[in-house]
VOBA-1610 file (N, C-alpha, C; in pm, whole numbers, padded with zeros to 5 digits, always signed):
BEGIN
Unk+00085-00119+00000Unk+00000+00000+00000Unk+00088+00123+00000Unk+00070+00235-00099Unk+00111+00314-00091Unk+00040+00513-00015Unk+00058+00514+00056Unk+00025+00672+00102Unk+00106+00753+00079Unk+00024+00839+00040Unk+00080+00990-00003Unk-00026+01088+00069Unk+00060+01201+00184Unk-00040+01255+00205Unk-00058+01390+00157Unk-00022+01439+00106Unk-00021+01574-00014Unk+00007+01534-00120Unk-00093+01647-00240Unk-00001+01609-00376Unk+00095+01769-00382Unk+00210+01734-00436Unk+00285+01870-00430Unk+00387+01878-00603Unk+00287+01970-00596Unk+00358+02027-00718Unk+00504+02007-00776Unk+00577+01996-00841Unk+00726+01932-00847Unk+00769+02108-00921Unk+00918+02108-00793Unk+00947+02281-00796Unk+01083+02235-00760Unk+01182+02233-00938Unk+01292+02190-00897Unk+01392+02340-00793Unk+01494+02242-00724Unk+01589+02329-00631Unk+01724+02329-00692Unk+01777+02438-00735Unk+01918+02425-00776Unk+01991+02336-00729Unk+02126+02281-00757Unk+02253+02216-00683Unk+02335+02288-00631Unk+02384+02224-00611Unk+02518+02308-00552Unk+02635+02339-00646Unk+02727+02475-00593Unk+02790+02439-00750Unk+02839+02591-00757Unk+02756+02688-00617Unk+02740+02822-00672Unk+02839+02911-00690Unk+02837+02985-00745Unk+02967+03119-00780Unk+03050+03123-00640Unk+02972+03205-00547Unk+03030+03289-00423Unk+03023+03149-00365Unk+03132+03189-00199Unk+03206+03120-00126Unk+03098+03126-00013Unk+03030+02992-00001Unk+02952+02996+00114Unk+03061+02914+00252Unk+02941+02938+00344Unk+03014+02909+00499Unk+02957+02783+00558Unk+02852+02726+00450Unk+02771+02580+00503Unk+02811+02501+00416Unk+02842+02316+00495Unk+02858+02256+00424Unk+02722+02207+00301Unk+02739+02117+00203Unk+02601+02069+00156Unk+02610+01992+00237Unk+02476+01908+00275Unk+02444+01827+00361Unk+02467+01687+00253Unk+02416+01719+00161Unk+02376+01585+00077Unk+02496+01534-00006Unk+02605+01562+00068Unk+02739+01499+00021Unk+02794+01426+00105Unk+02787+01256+00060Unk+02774+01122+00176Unk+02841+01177+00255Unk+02987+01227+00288Unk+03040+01265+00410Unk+02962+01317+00507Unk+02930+01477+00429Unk+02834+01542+00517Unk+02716+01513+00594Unk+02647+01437+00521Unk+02503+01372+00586Unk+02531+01287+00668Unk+02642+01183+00692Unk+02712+01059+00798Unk+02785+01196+00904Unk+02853+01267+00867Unk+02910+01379+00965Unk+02786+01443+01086Unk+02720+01488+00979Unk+02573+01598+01077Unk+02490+01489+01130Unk+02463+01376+01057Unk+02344+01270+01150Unk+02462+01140+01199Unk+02539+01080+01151Unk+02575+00928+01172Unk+02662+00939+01275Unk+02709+01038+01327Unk+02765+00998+01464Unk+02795+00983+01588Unk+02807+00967+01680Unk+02774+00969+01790Unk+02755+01121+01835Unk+02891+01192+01825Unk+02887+01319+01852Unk+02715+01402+01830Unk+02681+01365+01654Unk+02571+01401+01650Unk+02478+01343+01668Unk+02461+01255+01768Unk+02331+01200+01716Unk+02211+01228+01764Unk+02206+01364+01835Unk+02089+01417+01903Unk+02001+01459+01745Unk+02092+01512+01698Unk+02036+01572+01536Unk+01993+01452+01488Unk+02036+01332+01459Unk+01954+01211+01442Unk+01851+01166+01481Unk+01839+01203+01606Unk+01712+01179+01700Unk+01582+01291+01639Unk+01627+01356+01646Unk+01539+01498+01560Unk+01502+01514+01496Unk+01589+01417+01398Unk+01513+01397+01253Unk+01450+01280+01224Unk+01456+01162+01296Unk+01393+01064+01297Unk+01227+01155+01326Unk+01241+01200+01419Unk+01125+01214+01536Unk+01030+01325+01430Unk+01087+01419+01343Unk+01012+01464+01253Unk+00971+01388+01070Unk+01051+01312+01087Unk+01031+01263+00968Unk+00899+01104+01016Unk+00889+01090+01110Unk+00808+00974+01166Unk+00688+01049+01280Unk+00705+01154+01274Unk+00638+01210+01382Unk+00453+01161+01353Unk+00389+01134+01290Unk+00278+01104+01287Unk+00276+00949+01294Unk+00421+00829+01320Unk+00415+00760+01276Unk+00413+00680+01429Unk+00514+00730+01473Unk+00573+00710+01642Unk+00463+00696+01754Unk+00479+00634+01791Unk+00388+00644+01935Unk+00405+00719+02039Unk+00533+00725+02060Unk+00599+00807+02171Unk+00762+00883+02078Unk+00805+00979+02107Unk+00914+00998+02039Unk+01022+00943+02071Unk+01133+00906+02001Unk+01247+00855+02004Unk+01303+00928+02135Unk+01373+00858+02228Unk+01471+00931+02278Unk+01642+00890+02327Unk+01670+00817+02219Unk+01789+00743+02187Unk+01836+00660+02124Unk+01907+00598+02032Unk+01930+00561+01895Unk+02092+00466+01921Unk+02123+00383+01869Unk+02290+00342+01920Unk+02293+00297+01785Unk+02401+00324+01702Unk+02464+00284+01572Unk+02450+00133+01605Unk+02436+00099+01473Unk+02478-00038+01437Unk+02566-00060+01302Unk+02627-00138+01274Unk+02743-00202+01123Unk+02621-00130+01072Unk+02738-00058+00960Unk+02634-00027+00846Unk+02701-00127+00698Unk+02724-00188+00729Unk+02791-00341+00611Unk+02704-00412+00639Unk+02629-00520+00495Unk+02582-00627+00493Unk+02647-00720+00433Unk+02704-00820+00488Unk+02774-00907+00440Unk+02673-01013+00370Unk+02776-01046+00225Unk+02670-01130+00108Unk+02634-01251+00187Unk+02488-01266+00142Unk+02443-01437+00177Unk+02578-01524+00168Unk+02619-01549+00011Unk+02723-01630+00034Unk+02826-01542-00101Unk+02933-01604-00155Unk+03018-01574-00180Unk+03050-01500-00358Unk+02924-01524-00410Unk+02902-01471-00495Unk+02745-01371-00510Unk+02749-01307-00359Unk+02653-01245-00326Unk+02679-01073-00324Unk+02566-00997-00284Unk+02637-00869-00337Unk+02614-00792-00167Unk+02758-00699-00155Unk+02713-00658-00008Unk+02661-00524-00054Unk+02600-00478+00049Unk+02519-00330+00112Unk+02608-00241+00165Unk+02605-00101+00188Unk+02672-00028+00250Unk+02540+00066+00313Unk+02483+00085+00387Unk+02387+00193+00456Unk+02419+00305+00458Unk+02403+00391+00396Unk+02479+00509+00471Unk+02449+00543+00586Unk+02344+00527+00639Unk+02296+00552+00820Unk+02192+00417+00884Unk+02238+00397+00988Unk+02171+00232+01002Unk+02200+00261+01147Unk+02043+00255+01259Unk+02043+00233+01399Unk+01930+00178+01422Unk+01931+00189+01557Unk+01783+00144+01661Unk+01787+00209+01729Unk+01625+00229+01795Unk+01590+00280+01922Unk+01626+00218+02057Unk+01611+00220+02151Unk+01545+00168+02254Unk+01420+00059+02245Unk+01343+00040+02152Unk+01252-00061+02136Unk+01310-00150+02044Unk+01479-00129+02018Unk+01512-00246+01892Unk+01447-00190+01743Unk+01345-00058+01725Unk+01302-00039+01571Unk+01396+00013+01514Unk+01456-00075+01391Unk+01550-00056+01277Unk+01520+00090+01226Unk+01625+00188+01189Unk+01607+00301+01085Unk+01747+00290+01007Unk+01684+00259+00864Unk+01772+00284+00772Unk+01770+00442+00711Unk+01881+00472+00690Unk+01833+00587+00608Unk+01959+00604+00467Unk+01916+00648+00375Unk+01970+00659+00260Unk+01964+00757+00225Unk+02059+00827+00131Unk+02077+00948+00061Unk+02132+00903-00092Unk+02033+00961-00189Unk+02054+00917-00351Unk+02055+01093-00382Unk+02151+01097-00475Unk+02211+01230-00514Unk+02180+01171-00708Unk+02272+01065-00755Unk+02227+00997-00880Unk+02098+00949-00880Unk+02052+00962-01045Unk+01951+00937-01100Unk+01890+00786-01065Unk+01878+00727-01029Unk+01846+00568-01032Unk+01712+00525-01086Unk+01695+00435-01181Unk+01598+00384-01229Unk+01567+00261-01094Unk+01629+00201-01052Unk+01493+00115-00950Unk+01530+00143-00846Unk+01543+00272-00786Unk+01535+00276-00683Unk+01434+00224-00560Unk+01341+00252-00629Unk+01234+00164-00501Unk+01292+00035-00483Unk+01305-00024-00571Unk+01393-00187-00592Unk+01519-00202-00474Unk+01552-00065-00485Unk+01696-00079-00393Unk+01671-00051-00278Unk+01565+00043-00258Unk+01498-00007-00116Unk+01452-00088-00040Unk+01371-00133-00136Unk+01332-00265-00097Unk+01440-00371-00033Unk+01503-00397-00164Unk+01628-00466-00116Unk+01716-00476+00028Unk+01758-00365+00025Unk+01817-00267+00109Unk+01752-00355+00255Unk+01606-00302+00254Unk+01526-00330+00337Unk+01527-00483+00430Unk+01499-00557+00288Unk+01538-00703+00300Unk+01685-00766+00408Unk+01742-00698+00313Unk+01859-00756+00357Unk+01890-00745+00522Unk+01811-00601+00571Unk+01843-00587+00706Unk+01749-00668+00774Unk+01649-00701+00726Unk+01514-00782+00814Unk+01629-00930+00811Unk+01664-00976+00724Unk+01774-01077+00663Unk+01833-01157+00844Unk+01892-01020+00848Unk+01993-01002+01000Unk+01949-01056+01109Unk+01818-01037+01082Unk+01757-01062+01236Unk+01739-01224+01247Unk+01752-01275+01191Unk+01707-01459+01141Unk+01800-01466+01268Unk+01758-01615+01308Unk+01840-01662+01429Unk+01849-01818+01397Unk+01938-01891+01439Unk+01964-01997+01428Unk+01916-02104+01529Unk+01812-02176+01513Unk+01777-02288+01553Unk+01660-02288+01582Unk+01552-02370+01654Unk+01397-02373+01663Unk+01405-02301+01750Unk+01423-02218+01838Unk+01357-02140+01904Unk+01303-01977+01880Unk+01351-02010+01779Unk+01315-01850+01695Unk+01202-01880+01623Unk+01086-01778+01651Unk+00992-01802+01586Unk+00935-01725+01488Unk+01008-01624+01382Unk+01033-01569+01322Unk+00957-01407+01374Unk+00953-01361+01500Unk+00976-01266+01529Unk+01073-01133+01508Unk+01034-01057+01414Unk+01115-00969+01391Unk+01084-00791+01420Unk+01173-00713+01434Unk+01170-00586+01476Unk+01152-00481+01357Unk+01031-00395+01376Unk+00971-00315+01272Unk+01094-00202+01211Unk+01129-00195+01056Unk+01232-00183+00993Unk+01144+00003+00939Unk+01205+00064+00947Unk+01157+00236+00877Unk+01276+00222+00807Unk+01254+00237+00632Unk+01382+00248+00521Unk+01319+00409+00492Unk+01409+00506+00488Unk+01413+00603+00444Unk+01494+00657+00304Unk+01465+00741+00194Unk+01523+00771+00122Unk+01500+00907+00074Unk+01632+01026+00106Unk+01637+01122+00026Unk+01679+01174-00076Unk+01593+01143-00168Unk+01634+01177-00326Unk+01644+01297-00424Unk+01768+01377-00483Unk+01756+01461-00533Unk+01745+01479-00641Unk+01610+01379-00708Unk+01550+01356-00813Unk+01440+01334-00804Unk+01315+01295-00879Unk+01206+01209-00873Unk+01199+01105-00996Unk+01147+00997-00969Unk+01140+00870-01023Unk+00996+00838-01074Unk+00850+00940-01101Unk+00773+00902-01129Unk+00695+01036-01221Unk+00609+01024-01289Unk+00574+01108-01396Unk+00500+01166-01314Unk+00397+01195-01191Unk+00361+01301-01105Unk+00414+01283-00996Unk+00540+01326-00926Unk+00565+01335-00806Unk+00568+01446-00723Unk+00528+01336-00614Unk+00496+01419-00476Unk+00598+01374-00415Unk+00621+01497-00309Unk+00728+01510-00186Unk+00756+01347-00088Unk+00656+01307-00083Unk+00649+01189+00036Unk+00527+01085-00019Unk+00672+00992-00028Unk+00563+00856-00023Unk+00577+00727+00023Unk+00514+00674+00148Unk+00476+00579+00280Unk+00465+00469+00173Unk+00555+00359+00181Unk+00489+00190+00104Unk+00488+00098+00256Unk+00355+00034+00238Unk+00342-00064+00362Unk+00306-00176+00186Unk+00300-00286+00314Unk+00247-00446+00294Unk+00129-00419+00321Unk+00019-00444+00152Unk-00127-00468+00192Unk-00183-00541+00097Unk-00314-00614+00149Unk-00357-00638+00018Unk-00407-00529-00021Unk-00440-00461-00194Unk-00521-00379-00282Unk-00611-00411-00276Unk-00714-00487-00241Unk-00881-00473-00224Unk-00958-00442-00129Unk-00881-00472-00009Unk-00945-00414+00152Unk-00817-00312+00215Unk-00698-00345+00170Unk-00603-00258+00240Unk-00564-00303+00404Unk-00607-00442+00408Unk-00568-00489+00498Unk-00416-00513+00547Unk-00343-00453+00573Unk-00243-00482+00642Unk-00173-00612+00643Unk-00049-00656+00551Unk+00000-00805+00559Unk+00072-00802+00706Unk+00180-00715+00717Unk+00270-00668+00861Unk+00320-00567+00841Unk+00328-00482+00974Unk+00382-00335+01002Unk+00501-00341+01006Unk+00598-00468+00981Unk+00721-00488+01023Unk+00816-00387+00857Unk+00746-00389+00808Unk+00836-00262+00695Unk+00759-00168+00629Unk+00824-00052+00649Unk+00753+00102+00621Unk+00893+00174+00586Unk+00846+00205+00438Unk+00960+00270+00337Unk+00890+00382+00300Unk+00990+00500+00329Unk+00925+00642+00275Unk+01043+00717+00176Unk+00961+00732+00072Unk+01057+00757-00052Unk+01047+00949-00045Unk+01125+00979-00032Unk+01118+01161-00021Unk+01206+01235-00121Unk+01104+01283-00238Unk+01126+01335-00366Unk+01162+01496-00342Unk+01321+01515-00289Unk+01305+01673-00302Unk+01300+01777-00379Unk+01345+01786-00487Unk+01275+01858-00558Unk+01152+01896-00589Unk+01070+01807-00532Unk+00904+01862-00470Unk+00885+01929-00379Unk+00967+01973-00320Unk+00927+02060-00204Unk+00915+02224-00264Unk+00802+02275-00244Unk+00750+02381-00318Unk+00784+02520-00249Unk+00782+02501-00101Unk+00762+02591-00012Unk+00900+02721-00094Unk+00885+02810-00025Unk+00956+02939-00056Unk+01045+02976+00059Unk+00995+02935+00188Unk+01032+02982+00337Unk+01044+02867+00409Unk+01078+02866+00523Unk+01067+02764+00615Unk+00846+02760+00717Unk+00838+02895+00694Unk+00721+02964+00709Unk+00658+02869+00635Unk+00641+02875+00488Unk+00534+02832+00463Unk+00524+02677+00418Unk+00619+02575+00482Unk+00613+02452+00500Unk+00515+02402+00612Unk+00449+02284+00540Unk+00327+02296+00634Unk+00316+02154+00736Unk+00432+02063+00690Unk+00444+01981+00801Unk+00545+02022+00834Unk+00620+01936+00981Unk+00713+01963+01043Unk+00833+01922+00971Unk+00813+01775+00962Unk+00938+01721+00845Unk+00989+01806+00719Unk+00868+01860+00690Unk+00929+01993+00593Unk+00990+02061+00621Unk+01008+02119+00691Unk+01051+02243+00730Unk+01247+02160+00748Unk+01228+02068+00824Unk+01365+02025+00823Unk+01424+01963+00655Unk+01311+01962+00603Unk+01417+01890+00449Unk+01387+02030+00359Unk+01334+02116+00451Unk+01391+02268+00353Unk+01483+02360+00412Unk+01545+02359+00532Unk+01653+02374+00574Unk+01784+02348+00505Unk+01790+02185+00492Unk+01868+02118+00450Unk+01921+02112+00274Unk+01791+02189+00199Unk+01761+02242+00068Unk+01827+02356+00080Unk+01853+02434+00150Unk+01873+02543+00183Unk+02063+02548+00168Unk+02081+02489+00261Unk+02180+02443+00281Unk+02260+02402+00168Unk+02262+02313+00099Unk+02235+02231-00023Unk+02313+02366-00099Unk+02214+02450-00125Unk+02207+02575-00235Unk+02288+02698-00203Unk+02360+02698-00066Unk+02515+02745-00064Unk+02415+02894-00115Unk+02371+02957-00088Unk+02338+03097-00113Unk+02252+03176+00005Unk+02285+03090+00121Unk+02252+03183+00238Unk+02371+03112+00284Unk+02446+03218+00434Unk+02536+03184+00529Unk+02455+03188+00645Unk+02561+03130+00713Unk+02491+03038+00839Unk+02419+03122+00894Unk+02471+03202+00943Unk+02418+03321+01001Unk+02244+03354+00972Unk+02198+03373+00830Unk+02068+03387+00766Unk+02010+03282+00813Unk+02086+03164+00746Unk+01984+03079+00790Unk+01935+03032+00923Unk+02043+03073+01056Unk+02016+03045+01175Unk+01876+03176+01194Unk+01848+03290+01121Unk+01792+03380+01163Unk+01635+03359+01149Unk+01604+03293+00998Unk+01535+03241+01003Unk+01449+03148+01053Unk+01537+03053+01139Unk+01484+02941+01225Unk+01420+03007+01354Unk+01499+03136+01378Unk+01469+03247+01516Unk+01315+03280+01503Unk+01341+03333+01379Unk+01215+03401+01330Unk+01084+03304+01325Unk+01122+03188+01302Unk+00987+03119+01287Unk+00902+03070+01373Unk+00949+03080+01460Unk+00824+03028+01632Unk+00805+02887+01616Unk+00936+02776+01636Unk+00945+02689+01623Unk+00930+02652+01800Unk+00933+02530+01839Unk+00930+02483+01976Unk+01093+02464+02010Unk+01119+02486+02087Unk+01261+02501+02164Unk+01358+02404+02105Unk+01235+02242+02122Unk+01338+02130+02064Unk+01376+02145+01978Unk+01297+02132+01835Unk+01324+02131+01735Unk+01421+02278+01641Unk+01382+02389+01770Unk+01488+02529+01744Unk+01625+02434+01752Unk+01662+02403+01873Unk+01778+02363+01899Unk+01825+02231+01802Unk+01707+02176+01758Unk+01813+02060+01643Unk+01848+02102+01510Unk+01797+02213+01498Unk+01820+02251+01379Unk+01957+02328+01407Unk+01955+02455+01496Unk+02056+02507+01528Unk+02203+02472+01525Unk+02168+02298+01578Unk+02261+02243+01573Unk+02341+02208+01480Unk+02242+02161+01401Unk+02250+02118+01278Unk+02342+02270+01163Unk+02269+02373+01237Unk+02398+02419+01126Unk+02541+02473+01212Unk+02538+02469+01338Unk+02636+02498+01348Unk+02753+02374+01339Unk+02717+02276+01324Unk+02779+02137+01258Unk+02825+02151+01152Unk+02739+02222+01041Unk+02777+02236+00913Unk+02825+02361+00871Unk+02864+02465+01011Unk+02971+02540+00964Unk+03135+02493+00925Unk+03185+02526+00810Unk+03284+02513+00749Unk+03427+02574+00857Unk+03384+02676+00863Unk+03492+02728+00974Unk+03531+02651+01112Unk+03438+02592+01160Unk+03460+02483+01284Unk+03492+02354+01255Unk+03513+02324+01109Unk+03554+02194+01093Unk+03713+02235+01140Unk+03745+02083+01190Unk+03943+02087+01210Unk+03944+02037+01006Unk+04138+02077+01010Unk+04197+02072+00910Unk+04150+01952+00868Unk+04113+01819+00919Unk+04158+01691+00846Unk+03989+01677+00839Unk+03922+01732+00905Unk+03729+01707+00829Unk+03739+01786+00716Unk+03780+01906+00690Unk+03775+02012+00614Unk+03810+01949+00481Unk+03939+01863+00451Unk+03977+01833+00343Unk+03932+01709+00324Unk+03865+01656+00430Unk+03798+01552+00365Unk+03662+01601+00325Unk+03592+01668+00362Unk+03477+01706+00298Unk+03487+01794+00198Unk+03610+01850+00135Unk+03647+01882+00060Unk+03680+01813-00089Unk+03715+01746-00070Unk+03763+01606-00126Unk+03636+01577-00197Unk+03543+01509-00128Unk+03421+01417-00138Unk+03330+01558-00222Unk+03305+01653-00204Unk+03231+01766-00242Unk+03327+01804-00387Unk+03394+01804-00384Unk+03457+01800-00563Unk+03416+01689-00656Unk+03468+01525-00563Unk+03392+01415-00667Unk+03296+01446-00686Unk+03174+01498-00587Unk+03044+01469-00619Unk+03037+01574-00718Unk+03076+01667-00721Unk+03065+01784-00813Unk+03105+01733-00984Unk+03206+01723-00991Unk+03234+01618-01078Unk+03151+01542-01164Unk+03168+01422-01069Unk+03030+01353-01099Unk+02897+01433-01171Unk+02861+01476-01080Unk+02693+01578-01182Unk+02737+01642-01271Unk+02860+01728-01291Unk+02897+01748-01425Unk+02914+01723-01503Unk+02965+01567-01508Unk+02963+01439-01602Unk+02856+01418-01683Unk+02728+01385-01546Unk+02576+01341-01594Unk+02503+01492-01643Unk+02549+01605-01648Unk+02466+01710-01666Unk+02529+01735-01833Unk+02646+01710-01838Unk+02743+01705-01980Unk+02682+01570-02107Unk+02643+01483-01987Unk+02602+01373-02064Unk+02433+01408-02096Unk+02366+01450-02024Unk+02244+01456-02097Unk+02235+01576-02202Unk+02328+01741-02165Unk+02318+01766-02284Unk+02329+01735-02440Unk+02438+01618-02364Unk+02485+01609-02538Unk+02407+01484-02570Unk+02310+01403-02510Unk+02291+01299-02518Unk+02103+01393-02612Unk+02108+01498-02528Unk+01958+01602-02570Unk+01986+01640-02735Unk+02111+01653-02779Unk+02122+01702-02871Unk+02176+01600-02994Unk+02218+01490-02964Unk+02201+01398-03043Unk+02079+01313-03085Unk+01975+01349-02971Unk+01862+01306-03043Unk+01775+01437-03083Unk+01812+01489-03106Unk+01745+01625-03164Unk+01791+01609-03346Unk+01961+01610-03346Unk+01996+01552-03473Unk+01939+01437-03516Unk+01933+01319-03477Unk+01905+01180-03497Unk+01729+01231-03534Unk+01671+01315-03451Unk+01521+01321-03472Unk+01464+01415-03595Unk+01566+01534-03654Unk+01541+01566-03710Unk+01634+01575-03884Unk+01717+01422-03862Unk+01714+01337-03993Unk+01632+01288-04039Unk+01541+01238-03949Unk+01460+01187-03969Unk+01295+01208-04007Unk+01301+01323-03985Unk+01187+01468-04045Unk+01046+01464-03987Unk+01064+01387-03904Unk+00902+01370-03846Unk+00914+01364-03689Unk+00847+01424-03675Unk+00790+01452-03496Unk+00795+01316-03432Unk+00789+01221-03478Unk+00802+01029-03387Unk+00907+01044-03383Unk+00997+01073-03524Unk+01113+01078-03529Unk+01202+01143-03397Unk+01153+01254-03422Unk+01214+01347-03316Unk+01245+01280-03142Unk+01119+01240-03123Unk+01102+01246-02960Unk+01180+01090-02933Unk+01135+01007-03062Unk+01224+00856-03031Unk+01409+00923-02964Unk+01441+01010-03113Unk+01586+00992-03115Unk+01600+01097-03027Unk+01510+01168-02955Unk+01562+01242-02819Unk+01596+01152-02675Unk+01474+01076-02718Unk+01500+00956-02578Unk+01628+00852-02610Unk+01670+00845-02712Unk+01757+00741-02738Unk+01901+00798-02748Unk+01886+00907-02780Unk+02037+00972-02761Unk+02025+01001-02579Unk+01965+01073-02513Unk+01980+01115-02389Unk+01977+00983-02362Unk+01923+00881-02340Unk+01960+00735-02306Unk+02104+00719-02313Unk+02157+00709-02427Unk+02287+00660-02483Unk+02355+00796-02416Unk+02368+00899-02402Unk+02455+01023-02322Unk+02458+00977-02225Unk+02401+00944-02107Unk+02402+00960-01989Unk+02487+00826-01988Unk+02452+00725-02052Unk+02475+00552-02005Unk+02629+00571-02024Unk+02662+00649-02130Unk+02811+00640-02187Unk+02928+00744-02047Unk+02868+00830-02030Unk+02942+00918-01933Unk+02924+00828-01791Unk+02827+00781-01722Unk+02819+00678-01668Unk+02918+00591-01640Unk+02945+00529-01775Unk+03053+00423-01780Unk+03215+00475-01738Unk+03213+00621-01808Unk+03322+00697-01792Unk+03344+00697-01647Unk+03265+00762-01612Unk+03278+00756-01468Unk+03328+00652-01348Unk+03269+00581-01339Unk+03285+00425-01362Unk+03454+00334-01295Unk+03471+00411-01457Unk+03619+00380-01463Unk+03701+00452-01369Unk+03679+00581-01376Unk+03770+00653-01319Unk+03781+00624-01166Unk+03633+00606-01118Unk+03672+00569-00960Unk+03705+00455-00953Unk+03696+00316-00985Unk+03757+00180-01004Unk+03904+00196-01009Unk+03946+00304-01107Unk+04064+00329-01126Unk+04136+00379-01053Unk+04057+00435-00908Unk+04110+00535-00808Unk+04091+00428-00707Unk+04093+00312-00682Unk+04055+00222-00611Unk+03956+00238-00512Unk+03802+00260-00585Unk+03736+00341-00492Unk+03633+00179-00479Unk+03556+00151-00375Unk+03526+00037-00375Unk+03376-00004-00465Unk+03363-00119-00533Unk+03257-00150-00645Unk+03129-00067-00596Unk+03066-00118-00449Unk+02945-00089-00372Unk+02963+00067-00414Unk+03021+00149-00365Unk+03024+00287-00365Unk+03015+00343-00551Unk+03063+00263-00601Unk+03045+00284-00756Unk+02947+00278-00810Unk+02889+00190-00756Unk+02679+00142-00770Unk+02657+00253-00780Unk+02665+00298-00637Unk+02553+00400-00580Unk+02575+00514-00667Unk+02718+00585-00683Unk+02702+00697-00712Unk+02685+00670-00888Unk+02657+00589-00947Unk+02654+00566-01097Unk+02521+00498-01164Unk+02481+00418-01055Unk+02365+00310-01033Unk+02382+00214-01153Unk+02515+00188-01216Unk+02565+00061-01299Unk+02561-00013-01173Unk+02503-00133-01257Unk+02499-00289-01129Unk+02632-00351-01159Unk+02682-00406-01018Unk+02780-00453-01022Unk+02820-00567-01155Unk+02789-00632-01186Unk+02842-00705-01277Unk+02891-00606-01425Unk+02846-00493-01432Unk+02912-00390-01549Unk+03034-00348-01451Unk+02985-00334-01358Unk+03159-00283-01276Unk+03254-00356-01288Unk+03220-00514-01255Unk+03337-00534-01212Unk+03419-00585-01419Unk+03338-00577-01505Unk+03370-00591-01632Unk+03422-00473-01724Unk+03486-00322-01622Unk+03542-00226-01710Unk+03657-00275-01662
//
């Protein structure tokens, strides 16, 4: 079963990328997002954002979280492992995965799912006394794309049947979060709570306010103390100036590949746009056209892709991490 509880207009958000020298990190550069939520240091900001992104979902709010391996080791030996980028529990044992997709991915839901699987996987126990009791799994995903021809901001998949909506088990609840749907203008005029924190973080993202603004804004908005203070936190985490030398150049580092990278795929669909524009208008007819637009931007992107590919393989960067940021399945990886 799928819920959606708004439909929201799709209102793309620039990247990052900008002229002038901002003072916030992006959040949505794997370092950054494992830095501000995945670690101990932070993990009150984890707690915060669980608690708004589930807040209608929760019974009581979170009030403590302990990392777990974020590695899934393969079934067996010609199996494929997982990397989480954020993977804990509560106090009640409920699993939160959370993911961050920056690349385009065609099955992503698929990889959620998966994803999903694999951690329910974990919980199996060995011998009859397990009676296949398992602990309710929340897979999260923030995507800075959308994957469907009307998308909305937020969308809840449970286990149901389609004719009564009966409920198979509550034990997995995946929420797919399309940002570039987020419409709002302000933090003001976001109208759930979880909004307001994944337009912060948009904010952020877009390197055209300094910390400063954006802390002013959060002042300004007549937020409740808690959630003032997780945000607060949250950027004074992602001031640049308080990183030490050796975070600095590593998030430095990682914020060029990724940069990179989208330049690649933004290089590849132009030219991939304009070879089927040629290809479409050899061909002199309007079918013509729109085929060889989809088939060149197909063939652009797949080819720079591959490029890519190589280069981090070539940098001994590991297969799993090549997936993600390319979404070639391993068996093209490990064959450049």
């Amino acid at each position: 079963m799928e819920r959606s509880s708004r439909k929201v207009a799709r209102v793309c958000v620039g990247r990052s990328g900008v002229d002038h020298q901002s003072n916030v990190m992006d959040p949505f550069v794997d370092w950054s997002f494992k830095y501000l939520f995945g670690t101990e240091r932070n993990k009150s900001n984890l707690i915060g954002f669980l608690n708004l992104i589930l807040e209608s979902e929760l019974e009581s709010p979170i009030v403590d979280v302990s990392f777990l391996n974020n590695e899934s080791i393969p079934l067996d030996s010609e199996g494929r492992e997982c990397i989480f980028d954020i993977l804990c529990k509560d106090e009640s044992d409920t699993r939160f995965l959370i993911e961050v997709q920056n690349a385009d991915l065609r099955y992503i839901r698929n990889r959620m799912l998966y994803y999903t699987c694999r951690l329910i996987n974990r919980m199996g126990q060995v011998g009859r006394d397990w009676n296949y009791e398992i602990d309710k799994v929340y897979s999260i995903c923030l995507m800075n794309f959308t994957y469907e021809k009307d998308p909305v901001l937020r969308r809840d998949f449970l286990m149901c049947e389609p004719n009564t909506q009966n409920i198979l088990t509550d034990r997995i609840h995946i929420i797919m979060l399309q940002l570039p749907c987020l419409q709002a203008k302000s933090i003001k005029e976001c109208t759930e709570l979880y909004e307001k924190l994944l337009f912060l973080l948009l904010e952020m993202k877009s390197g055209m306010k300094t910390i400063e603004e954006l802390k002013r804004e959060v002042y300004e908005h007549g937020l409740t103390q808690e959630i003032k203070e997780t945000f607060l936190n949250v950027l004074d985490e992602a001031n640049l100036a308080s990183l030490s030398n050796m975070d600095k150049a590593q998030y430095e580092a990682r914020l060029k590949r990724y940069r990179d990278n989208h330049a690649c795929l933004d290089y590849a669909i132009e030219k991939g746009i304009m070879q089927g524009i040629e290809k479409g208008m050899e061909k002199g007819l309007a079918e013509g056209l729109e085929k060889g637009l989809a088939e060149g931007l197909e063939k652009g992107i797949e080819k720079e892709r591959l490029e890519i590919a190589k280069s981090m393989k070539k940098d001994g960067i590991d297969s799993c991490f090549i997936e993600k940021y390319t979404g070639l399945p391993q068996s093209e990886i490990e064959q450049l």
